[in-house]
C-alpha positions as CSV (number, residue, x, y, z in Angstrom):
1,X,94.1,95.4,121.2
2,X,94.1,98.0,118.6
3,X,96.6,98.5,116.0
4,X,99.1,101.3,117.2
5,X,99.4,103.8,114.1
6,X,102.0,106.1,114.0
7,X,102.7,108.7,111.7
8,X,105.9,108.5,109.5
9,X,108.3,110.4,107.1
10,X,106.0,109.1,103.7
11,X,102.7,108.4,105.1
12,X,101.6,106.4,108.4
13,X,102.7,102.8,110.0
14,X,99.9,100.3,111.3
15,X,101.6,97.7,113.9
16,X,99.5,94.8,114.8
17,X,100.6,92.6,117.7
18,X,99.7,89.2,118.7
19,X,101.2,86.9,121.4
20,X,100.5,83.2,120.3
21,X,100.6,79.9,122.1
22,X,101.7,78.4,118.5
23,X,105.6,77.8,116.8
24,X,106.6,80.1,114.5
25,X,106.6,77.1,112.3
26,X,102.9,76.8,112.5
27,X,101.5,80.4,112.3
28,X,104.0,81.1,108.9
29,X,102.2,78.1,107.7
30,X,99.0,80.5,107.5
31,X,100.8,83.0,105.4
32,X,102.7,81.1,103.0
33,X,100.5,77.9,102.6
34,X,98.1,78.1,99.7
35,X,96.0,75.0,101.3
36,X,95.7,77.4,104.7
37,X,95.9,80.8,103.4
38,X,92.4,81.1,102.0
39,X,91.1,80.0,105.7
40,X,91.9,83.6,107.0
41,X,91.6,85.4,103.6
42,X,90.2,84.0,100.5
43,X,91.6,86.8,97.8
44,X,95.1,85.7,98.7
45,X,97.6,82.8,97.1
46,X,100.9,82.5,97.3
47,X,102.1,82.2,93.8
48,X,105.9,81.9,93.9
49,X,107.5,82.3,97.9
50,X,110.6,84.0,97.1
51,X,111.8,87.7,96.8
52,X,110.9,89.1,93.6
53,X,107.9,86.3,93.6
54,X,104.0,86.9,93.2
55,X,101.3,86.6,95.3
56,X,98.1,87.2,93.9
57,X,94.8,88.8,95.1
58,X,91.7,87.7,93.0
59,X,89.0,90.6,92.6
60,X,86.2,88.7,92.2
61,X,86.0,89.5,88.7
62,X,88.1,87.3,86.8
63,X,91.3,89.6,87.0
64,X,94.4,89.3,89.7
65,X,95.9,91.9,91.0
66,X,100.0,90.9,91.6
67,X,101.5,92.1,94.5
68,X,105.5,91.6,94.7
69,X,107.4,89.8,97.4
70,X,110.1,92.5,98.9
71,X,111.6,90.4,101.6
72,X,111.4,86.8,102.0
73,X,113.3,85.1,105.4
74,X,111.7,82.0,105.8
75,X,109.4,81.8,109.0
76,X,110.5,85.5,109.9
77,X,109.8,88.1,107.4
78,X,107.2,87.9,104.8
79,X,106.9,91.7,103.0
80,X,104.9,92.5,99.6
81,X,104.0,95.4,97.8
82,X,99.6,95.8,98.8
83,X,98.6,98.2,96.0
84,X,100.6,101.9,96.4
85,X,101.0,100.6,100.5
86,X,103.7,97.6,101.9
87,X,102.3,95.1,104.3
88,X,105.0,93.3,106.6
89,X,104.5,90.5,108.7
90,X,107.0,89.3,111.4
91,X,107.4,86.2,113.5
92,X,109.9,85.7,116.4
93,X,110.1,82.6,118.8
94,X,109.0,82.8,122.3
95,X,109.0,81.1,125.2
96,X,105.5,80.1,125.2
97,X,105.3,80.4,121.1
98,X,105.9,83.2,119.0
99,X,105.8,86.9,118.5
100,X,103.7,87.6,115.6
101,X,103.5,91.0,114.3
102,X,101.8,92.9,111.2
103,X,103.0,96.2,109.9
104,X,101.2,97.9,107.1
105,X,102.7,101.1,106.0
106,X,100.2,103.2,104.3
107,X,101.0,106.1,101.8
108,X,98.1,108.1,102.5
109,X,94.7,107.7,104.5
110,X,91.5,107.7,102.7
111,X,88.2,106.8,103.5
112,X,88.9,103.2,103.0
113,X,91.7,103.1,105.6
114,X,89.9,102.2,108.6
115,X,87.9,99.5,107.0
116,X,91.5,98.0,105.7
117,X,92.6,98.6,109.5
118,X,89.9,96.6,110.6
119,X,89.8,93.9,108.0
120,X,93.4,93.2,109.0
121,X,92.6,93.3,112.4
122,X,90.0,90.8,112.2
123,X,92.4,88.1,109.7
124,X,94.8,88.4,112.2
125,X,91.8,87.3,115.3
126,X,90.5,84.4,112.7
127,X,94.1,83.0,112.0
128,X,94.9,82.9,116.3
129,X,91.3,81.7,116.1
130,X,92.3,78.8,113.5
131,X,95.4,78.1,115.5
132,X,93.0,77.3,119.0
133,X,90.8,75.4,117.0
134,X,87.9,78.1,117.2
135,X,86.4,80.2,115.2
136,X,84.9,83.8,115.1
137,X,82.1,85.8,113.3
138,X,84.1,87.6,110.5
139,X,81.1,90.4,110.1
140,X,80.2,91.0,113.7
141,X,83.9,91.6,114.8
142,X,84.4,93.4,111.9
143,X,81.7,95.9,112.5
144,X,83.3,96.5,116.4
145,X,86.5,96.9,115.1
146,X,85.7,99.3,112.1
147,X,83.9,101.7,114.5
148,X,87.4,101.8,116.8
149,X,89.5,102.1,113.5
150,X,87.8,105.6,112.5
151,X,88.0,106.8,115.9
152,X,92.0,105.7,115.7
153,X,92.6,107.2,112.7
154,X,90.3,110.5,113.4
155,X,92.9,111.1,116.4
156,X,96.3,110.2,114.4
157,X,95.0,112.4,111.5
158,X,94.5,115.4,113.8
159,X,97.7,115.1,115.1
């Protein structure tokens, strides 16, 4: 399912939303657990888990970028600062597992945006991948994805 993008007072919302057979417990594990974070996305490490902490996204070149930590509720709310845009994730218990959702509020859209769209898209298939003991072709669901994302956005942008 797509990523519903709405647009909103600064800029545009991206809300991912996945229903997982996993604890909360679990699936935070992937975001906050530098031994399992680099199994969904490789840039990222969690260098200090609290508000006002770091987590840093290597750019292949040596250098780090440092994105901030907004809002910190342990296995609920993980926000931090991604470049000019915020990236929010949220977990809630279920009856069956939890609620696990992604929000990514982007300033502007630029060329780029889709490709973001559908990177996130596809983290967020690997880490319910990880969680069932699969896996998935990064690249090939990537490319599928992409294609949808610049249709999305061609439509929200025209609106």
């Amino acid at each position: 399912m797509l990523a519903r993008i709405t647009k909103i007072e600064n800029g545009y919302r991206a809300t991912f939303e996945r229903l997982l057979n996993h604890p909360v417990e679990e699936v935070w594990s992937y975001l906050t657990d530098n031994e399992k974070l680099p199994r969904w996305f490789s840039e990222l490490r969690v260098d200090e888990l609290r508000e006002g902490g770091v987590i840093k996204f290597d750019m292949g070149n040596g250098t780090f970028e440092e994105m901030e930590i907004l809002e910190l509720k342990n296995q609920a709310v993980l926000e931090y600062t991604w470049g000019d845009d915020i990236v929010r994730f949220e977990l809630s218990n279920q009856p069956n597992g939890c609620l696990f959702v992604l929000k990514e509020t982007i300033t502007k859209i630029t060329d780029h945006t889709p490709r973001d769209l559908a990177g996130w898209h596809v983290c967020l298939d690997v880490i319910h991948a990880l969680l069932d003991g699969r896996t998935i072709d990064r690249k090939e669901e990537w490319k599928i994805w992409y294609e949808k994302y610049v249709k999305e956005i061609e439509k929200v942008t025209q609106q």
